[in-house]
Phi, psi and omega in degrees: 000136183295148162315282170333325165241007148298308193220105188287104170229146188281120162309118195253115178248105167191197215270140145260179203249089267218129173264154205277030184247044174223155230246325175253062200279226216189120160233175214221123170206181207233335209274134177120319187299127182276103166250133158270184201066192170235154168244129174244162205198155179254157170180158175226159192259175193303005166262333220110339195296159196228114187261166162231129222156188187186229185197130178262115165284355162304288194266341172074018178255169161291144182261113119222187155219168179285141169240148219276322247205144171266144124346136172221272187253204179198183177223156164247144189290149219266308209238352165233118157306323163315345178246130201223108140331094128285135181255123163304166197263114167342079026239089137301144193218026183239164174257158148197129191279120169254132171245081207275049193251300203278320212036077172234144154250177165189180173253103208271354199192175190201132162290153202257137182315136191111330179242178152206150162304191201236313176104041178181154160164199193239189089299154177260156199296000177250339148103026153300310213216138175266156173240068218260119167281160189249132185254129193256086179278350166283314157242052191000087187206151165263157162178141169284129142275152187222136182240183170255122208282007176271335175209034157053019163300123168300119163250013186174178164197163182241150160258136183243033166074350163204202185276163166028059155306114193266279193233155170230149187213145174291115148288154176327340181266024156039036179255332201208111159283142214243134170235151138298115165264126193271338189050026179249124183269127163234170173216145169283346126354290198243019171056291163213013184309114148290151190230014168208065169260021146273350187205022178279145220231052169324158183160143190256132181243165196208053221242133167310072225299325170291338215216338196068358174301133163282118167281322190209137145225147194235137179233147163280163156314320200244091171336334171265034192246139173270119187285129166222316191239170215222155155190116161266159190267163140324268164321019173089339181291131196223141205250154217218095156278129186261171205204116182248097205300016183235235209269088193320330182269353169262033175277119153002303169183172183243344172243161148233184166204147191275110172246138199253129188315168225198113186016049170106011181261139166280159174291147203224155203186089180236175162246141199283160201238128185210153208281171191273016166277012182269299199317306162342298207290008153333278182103325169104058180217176206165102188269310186217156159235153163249131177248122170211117156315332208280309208249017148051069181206114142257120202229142174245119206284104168264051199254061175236327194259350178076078218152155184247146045042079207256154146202172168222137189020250159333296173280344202079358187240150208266127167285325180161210177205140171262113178298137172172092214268148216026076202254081184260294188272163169193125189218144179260141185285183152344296177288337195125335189286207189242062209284151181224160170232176178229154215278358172284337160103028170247182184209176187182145189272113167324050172281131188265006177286154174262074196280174159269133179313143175187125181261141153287129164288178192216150163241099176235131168270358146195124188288158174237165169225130163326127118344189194262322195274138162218117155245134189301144156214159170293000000 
């Protein structure tokens, strides 16, 4: 049964509370704004039970149908909207196509023995071939698989130069795909148990969807920060969440960022910078990221640290941390902002205006709790 008529809830949109260390910081509030679209999401209800679905932001009810498995992110088909890929969850090895036409799922694939999915992937810009990374844990390899999106047949594969390929994104020439290889080895035997940190080998790739040629590869200084999640700009600049496998409150940093070479300029790969009384209050975890040109924001999903994580764009310079605790998906809209949900099934909107912090109460008649993932759609 969709999720909308088990349960109607009101959508909480409002401000957090922006700590005081940055001199031109950032505050977040909703009120007056008027939305269209959707944000889809994987998410469960208050049994347990696990849906793929999402939140219409026009009428504000919840969406979904149940699924054998939980969820993590999901993909939309380029030319029919109505069709939504979710990617089971690490390690999870089933897909499943939502039909928000029908709001039916079903199970389009089972990853090939040996593997399981990362819980992301893609389409290709014409919605042929799906793309999914893979962890080949039997043969301690990353690869992208590419199926056919009509009848989910495996046609091909990229080796993606390591281990634990997490998410992947289309560069602009829609030729290259950029994967986060996470370098953390698991086996399903010991479930999500890491099994190489000490020598796990992280990295951002740049590879031909055609050819498999790796074009760029990129390492951080300190190996234990796990490349896992991506948001790109149109022009490719792409903001990169880390996950830091040592002492959480000394990582080094928790975002980096990709800039793809550019009118005589070479390609850059850094890491972002925050003073050093911020960094604690990370925890060096990094759940989702957001990229947005329009409002010159990259916000990053802290929620070990309770929070969100601001800089900007443009400069390069860190804005604050927004308080707001389990603080997970986070995606940019239509316009450009920035929307975030919390893993309690409430949400609050990202605004650079300098409002007063002010939460909305929400009404449900039965609570969900969000996945780590929200992606915008029409």
């Amino acid at each position: 049964m969709p999720v909308s008529k088990l349960s109607r809830r009101q959508f909480l949109l409002a401000s957090a509370s922006l700590s005081a260390v940055a001199a031109g910081g950032l505050l977040f509030s909703s009120e007056g704004k008027a939305r269209t679209g959707t944000l889809l999401s994987a998410f469960e209800d208050a049994r347990g039970d696990q849906y793929v679905g999402g939140l219409s932001l026009q009428d504000e009810k919840v969406f979904g149908a149940r699924v054998p498995m939980r969820a993590h992110g999901c993909a939309v088909h380029p030319t029919d909207p109505n069709r939504v890929l979710f990617f089971a969850r690490r390690p999870g090895t089933q897909a499943f196509e939502l039909d928000r036409t029908s709001m039916q799922a079903r199970v389009v694939f089972t990853t090939q023995p040996g593997r399981h999915l990362a819980g992301h992937g893609s389409y290709s810009a014409n919605g042929d071939l799906i793309f999914t990374p893979e962890h080949d844990y039997e043969r301690v390899r990353g690869v992208v698989v590419v199926r056919d999106a009509r009848n989910f047949e495996v046609v091909g594969e990229l080796d993606t130069q390591g281990i634990d390929p997490h998410e992947v994104a289309w560069m602009p020439d829609h030729r290259s795909l950029l994967v986060a290889n996470g370098g953390i080895m698991t086996h399903p035997r010991t479930f999500r148990r890491k099994l190489n940190i000490p020598t796990m080998d992280p990295s951002l790739c740049v590879l031909d969807a055609a050819s498999g040629e790796c074009q760029e590869q990129w390492r951080l200084p300190d190996h234990l920060l796990s490349i896992r999640h991506v948001s790109m700009t149109a022009s490719g600049i792409t903001a990169v969440g880390l996950q830091y496998e040592g002492n959480k409150e000394q990582a080094p940093g928790i975002v980096a960022l990709y800039r793809p070479a550019a009118a005589g300029k070479q390609a850059q790969f850094r890491l972002l910078t925050a003073p050093p009384e911020e960094t604690p209050r990370f925890q060096g975890y990094v759940a989702s990221v957001a990229i947005s040109e329009a409002h010159d924001l990259i916000a990053a999903a802290c929620p070990y640290g309770g929070g969100v994580a601001c800089w900007s764009l443009r400069e390069e310079r860190y804005l604050g941390f927004i308080a707001a605790s389990e603080t997970y998906g986070l995606s940019r809209v239509a316009d450009g902002s920035i929307v975030a949900s919390q893993r309690d099934g409430t949400a609050y909107d990202l605004d650079e205006s300098r409002l007063r912090s002010q939460f909305l109460n929400i009404a449900s008649s039965q609570p969900i709790r969000w996945d780590d993932h929200w992606v915008a759609t029409a």
